[in-house]
N, CA, C and O of each residue as an XYZ file, in Angstrom:
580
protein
N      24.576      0.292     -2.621
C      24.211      0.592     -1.250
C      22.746      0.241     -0.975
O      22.454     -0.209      0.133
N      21.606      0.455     -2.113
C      20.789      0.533     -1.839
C      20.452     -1.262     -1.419
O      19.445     -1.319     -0.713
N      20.831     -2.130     -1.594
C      21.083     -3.645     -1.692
C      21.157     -3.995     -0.366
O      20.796     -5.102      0.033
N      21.808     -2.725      0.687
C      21.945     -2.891      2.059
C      20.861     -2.154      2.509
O      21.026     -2.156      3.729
N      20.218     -1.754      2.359
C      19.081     -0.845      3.130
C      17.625     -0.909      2.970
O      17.346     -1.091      1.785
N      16.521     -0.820      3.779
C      15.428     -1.261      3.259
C      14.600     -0.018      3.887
O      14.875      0.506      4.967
N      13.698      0.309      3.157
C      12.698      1.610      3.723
C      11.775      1.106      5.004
O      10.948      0.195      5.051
N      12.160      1.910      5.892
C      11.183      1.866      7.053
C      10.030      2.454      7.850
O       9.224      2.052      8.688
N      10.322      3.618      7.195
C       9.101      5.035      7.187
C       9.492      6.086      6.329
O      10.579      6.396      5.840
N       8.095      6.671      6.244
C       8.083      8.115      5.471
C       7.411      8.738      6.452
O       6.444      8.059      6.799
N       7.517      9.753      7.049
C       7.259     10.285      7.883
C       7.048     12.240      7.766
O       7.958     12.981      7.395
N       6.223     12.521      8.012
C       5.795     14.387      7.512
C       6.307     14.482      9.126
O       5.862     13.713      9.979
N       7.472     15.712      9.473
C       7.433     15.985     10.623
C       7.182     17.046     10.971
O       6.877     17.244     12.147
N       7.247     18.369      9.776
C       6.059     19.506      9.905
C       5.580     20.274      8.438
O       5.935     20.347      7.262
N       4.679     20.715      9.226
C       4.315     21.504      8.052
C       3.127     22.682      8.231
O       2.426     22.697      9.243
N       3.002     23.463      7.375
C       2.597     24.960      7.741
C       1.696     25.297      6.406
O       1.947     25.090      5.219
N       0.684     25.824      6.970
C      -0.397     26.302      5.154
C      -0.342     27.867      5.951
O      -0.130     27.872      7.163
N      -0.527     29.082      5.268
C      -1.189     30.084      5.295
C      -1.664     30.896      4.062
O      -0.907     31.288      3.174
N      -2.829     31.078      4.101
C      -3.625     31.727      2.627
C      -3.412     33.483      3.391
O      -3.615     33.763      4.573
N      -3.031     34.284      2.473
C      -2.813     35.573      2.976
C      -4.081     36.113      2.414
O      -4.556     35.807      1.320
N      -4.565     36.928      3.255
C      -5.240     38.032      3.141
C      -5.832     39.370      2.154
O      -6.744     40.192      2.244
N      -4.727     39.049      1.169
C      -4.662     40.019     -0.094
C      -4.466     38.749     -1.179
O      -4.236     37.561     -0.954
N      -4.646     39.455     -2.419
C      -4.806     38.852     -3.956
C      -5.864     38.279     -4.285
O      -6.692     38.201     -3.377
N      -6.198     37.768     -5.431
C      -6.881     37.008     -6.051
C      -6.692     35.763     -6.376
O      -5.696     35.286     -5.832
N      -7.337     34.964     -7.141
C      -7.433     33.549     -7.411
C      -6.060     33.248     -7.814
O      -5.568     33.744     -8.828
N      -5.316     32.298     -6.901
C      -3.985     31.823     -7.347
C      -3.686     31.084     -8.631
O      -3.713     29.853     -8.653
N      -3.422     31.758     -9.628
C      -2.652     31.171    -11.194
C      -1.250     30.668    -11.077
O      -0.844     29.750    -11.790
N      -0.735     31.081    -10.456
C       1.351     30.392    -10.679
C       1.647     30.296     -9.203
O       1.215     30.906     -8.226
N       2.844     28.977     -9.424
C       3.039     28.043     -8.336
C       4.431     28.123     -8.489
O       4.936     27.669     -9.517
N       5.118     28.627     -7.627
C       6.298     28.519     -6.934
C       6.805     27.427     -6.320
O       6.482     27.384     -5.133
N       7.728     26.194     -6.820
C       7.982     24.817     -5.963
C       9.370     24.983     -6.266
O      10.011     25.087     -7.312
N       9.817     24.972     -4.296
C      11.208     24.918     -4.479
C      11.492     23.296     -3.016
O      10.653     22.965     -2.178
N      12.459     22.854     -3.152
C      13.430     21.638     -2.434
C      14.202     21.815     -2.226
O      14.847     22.546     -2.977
N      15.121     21.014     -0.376
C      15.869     21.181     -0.278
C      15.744     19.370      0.514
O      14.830     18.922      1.207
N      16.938     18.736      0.095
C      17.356     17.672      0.547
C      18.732     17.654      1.387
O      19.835     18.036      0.994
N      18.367     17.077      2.725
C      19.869     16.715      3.403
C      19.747     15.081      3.946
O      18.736     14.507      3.540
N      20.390     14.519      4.554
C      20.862     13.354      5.236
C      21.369     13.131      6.141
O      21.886     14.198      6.473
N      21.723     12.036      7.203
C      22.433     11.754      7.924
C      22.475      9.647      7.758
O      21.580      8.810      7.646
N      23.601      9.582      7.811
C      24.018      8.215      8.402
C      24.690      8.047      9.242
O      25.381      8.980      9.652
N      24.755      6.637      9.892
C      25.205      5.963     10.831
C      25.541      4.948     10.195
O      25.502      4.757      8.980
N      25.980      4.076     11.269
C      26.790      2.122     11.273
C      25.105      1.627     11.047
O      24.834      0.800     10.176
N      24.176      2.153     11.814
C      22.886      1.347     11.923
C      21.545      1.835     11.138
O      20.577      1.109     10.910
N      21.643      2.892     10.851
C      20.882      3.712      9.875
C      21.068      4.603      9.173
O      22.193      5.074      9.336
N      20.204      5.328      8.075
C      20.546      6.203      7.185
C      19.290      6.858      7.244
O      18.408      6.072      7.590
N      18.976      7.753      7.080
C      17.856      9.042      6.766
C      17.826     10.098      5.906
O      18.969     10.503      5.690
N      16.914     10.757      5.282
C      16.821     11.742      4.750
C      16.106     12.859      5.104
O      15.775     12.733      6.283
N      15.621     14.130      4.532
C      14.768     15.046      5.146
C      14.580     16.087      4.243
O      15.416     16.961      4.018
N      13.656     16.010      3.806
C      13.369     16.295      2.207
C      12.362     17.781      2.953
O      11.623     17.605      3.922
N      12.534     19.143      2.284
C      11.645     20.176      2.590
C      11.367     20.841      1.129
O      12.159     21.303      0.308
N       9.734     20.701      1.107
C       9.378     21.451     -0.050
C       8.028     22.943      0.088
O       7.011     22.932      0.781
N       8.455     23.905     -0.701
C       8.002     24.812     -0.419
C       7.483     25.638     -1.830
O       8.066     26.085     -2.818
N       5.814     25.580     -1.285
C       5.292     26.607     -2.078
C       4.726     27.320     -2.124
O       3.752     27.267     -1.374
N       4.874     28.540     -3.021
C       3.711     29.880     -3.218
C       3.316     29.666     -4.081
O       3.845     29.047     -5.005
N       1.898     30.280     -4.009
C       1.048     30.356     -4.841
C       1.122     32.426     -5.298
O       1.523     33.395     -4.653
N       0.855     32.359     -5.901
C       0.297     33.718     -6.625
C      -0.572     33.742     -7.374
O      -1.048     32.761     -7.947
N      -1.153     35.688     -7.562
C      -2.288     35.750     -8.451
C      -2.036     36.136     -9.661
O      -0.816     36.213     -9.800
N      -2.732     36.485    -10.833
C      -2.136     37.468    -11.804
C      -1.350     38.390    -12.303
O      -0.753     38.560    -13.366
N      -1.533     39.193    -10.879
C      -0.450     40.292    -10.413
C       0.740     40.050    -10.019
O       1.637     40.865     -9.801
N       0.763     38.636     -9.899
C       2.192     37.972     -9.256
C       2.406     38.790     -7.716
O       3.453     39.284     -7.299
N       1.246     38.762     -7.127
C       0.953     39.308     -5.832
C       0.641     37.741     -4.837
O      -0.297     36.987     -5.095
N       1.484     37.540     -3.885
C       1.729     36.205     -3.091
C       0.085     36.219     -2.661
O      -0.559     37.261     -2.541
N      -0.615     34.488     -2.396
C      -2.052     34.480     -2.404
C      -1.725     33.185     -1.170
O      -2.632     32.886     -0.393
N      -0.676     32.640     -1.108
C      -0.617     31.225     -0.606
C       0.972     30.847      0.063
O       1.995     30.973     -0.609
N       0.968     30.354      1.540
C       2.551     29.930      1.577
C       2.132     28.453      1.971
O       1.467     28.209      2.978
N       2.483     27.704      1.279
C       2.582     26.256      2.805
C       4.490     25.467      1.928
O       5.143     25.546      0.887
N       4.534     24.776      3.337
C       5.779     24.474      3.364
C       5.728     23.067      4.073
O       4.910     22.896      4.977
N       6.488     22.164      3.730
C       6.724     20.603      4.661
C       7.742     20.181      4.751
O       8.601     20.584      3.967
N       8.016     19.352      5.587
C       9.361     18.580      5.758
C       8.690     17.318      5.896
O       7.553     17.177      6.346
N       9.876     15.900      5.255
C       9.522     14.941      5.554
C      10.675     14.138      5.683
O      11.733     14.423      5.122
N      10.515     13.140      6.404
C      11.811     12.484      7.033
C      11.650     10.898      6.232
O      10.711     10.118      6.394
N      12.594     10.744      5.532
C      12.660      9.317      5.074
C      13.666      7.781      5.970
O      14.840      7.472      5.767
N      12.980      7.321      6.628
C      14.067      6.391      7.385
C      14.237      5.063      6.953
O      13.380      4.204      6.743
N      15.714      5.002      6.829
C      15.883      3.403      6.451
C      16.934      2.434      7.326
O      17.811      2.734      8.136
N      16.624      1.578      6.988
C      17.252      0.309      7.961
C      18.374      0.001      7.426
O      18.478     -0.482      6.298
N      19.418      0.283      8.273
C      20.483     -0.624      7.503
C      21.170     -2.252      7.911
O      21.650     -2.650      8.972
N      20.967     -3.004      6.493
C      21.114     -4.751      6.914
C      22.722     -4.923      7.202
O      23.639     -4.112      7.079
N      22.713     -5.968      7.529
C      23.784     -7.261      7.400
C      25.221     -6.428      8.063
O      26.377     -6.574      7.667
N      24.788     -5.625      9.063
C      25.909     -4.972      9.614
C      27.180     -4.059      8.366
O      28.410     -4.000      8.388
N      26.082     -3.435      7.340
C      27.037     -2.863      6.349
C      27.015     -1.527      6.402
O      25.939     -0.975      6.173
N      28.340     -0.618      6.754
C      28.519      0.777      7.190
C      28.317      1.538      5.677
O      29.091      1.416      4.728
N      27.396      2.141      5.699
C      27.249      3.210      4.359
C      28.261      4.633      4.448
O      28.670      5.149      5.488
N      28.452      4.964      3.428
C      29.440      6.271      3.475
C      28.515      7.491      3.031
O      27.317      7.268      2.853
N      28.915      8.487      2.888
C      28.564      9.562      3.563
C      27.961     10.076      1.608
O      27.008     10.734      1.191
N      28.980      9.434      0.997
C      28.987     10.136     -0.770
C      27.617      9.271     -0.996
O      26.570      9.875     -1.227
N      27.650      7.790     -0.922
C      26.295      7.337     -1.287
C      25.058      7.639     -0.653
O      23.972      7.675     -1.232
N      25.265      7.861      0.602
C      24.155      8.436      1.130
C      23.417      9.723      0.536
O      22.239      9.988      0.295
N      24.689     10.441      0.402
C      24.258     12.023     -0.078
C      23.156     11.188     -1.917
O      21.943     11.339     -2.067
N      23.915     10.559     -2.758
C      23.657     10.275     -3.698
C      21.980      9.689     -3.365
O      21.237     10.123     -4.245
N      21.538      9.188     -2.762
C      20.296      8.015     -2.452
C      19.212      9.373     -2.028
O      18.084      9.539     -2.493
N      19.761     10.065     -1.240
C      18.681     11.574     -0.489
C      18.548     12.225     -2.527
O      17.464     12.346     -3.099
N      19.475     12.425     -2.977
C      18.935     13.172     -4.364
C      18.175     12.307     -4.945
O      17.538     12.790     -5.881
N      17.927     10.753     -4.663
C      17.529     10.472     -5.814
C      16.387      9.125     -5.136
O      15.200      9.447     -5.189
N      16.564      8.266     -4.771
C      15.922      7.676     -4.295
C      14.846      7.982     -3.238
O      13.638      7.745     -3.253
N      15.612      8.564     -2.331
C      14.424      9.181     -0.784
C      13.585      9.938     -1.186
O      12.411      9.815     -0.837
N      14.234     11.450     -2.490
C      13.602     12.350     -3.164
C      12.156     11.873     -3.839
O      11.165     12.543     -3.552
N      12.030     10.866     -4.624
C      11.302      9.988     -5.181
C      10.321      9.299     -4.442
O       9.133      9.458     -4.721
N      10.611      8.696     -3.708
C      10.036      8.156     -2.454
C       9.276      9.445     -1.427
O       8.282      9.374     -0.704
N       9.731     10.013     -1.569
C       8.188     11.496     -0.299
C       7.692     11.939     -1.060
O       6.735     12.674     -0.819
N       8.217     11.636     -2.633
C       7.610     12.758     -3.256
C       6.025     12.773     -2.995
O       5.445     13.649     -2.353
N       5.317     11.469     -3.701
C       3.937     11.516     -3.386
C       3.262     11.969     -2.131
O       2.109     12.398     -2.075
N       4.135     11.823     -1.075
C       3.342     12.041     -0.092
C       3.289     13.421      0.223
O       2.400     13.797      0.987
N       4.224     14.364     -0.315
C       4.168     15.852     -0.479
C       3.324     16.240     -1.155
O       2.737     17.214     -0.682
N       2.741     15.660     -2.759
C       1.658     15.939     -3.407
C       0.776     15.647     -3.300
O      -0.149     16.359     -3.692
N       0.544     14.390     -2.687
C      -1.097     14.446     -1.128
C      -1.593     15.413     -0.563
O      -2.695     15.959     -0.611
N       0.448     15.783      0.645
C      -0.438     16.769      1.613
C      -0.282     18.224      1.042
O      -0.506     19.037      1.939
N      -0.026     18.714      0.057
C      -0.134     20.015     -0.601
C      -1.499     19.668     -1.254
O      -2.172     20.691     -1.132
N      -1.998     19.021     -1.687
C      -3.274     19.250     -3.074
C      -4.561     19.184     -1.740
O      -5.688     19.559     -2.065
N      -4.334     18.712     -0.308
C      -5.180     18.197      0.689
C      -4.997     19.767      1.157
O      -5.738     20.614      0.657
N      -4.201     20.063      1.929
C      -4.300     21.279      2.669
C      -4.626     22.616      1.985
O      -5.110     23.574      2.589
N      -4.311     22.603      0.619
C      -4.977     23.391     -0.182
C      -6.298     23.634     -0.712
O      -6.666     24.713     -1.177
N      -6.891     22.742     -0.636
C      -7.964     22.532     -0.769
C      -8.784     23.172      0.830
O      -9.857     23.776      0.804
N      -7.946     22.852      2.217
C      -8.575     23.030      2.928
C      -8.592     24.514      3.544
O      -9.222     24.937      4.514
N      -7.819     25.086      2.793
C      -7.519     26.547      2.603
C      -8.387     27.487      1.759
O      -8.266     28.656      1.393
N      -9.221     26.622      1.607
C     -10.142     26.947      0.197
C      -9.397     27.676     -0.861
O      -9.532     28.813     -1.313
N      -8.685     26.840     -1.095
C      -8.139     27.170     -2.715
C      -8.578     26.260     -3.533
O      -9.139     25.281     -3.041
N      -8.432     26.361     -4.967
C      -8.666     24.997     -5.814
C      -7.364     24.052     -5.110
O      -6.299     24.478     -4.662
N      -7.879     22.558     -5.190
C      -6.362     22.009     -5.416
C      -4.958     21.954     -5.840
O      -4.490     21.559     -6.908
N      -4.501     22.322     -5.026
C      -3.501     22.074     -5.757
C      -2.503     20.756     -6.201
O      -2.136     20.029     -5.278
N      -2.013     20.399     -7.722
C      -1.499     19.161     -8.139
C      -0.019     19.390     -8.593
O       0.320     19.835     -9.689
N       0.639     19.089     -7.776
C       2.283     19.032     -8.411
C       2.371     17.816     -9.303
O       2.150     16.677     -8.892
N       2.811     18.213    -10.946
C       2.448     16.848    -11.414
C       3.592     15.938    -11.520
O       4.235     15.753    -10.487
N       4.045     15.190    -12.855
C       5.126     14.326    -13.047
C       6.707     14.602    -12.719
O       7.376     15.399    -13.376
N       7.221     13.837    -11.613
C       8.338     14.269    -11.661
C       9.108     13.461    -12.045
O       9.075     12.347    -11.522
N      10.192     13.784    -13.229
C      10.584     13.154    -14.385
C      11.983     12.861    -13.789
O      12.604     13.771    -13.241
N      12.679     11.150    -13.917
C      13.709     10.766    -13.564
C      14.938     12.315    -13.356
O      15.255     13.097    -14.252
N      15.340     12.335    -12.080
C      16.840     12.991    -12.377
C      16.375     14.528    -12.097
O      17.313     15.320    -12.006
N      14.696     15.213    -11.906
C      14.415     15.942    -11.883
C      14.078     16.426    -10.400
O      13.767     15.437     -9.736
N      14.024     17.714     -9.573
C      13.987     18.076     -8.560
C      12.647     19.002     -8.491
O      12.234     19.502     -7.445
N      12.070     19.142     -9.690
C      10.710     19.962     -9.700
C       9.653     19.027    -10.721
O      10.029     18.346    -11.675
N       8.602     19.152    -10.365
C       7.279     18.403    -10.794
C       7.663     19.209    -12.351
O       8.401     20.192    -12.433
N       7.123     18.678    -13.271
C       6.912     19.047    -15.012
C       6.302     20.102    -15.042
O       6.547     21.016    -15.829
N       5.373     20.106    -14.129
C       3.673     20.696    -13.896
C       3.372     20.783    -12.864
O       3.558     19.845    -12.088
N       2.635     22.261    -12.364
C       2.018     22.493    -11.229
C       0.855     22.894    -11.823
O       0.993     23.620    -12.807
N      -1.154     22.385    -11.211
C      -1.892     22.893    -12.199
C      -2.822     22.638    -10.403
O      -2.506     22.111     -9.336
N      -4.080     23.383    -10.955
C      -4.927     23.484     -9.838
C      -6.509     22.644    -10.087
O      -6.836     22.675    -11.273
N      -6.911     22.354     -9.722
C      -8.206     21.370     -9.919
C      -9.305     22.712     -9.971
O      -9.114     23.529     -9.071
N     -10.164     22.947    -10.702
C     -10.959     23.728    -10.887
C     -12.303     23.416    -10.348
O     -13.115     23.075    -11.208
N     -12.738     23.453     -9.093
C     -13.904     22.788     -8.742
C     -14.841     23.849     -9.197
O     -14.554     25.034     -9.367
N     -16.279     23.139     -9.418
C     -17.390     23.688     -9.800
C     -18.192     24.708     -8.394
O     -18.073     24.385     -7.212
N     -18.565     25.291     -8.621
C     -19.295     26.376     -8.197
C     -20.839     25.796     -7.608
O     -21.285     26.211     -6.539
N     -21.369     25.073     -8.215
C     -22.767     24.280     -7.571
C     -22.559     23.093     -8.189
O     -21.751     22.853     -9.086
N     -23.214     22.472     -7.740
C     -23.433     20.790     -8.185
C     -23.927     20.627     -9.114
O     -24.671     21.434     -9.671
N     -23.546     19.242     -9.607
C     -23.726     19.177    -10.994
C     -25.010     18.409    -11.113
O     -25.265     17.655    -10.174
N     -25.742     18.464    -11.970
C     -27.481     18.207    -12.244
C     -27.136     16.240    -12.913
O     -26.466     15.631    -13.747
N     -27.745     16.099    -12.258
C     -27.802     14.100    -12.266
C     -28.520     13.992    -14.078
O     -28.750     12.895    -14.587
């Protein structure tokens, strides 16, 4: 299927940060996904939503943000896709394809939340969660030249 279709956008169509009010410095990262689809005669799409908490020591919630992103593709040569490969391409191909751009805008908006960064790391063929979730430890004053 994929032989008929060509990527046409990745697209974030929302997304939400809130740092709560209570806890301490966020240690453990909560990453959960949910993938759906739709096709047509003329296109195919996906819509990939990933969601995480952060927590502190206490396993007391410190962090929510959440995104959706829409994967759109073109479909060639007048060839009707079915509904099983489609579903198959959203687990695995589209999944693959936003991924980075989810671990952009999570390690970006986190940061702008004043948290450390956050880095969802390798996500390993066939897998639906990063290996690794770890936080960038920025320094406290600048560093002496």
């Amino acid at each position: 299927m994929l032989a008929h279709c060509e990527l046409a956008n990745i697209r974030p169509v929302e997304f939400s940060g809130k740092r709560l009010e209570v806890g301490g410095e966020p240690v453990a990262a909560k990453v959960s996904s949910e993938v759906a689809f739709a096709v047509s005669r003329s296109f195919m799409a996906n819509r990939l939503h990933w969601r995480v908490e952060l927590a502190d020591k206490e396993e007391v919630a410190v962090a929510e943000l959440a995104a959706v992103f829409v994967v759109d593709y073109e479909v060639l040569d007048g060839f009707e896709p079915d509904e099983q490969a489609a579903e198959a391409i959203a687990n695995s191909t589209g999944f693959f394809a936003a991924y980075p751009y989810a671990r952009e805008l999570f390690q970006s908006q986190t940061a702008r939340l004043q948290l450390n960064p956050l880095v969802l790391g390798l996500l390993l063929q066939g897998a639906s969660q990063p290996r690794a979730v770890t936080a960038v430890t920025l320094p406290s004053a600048p560093l002496d030249e």
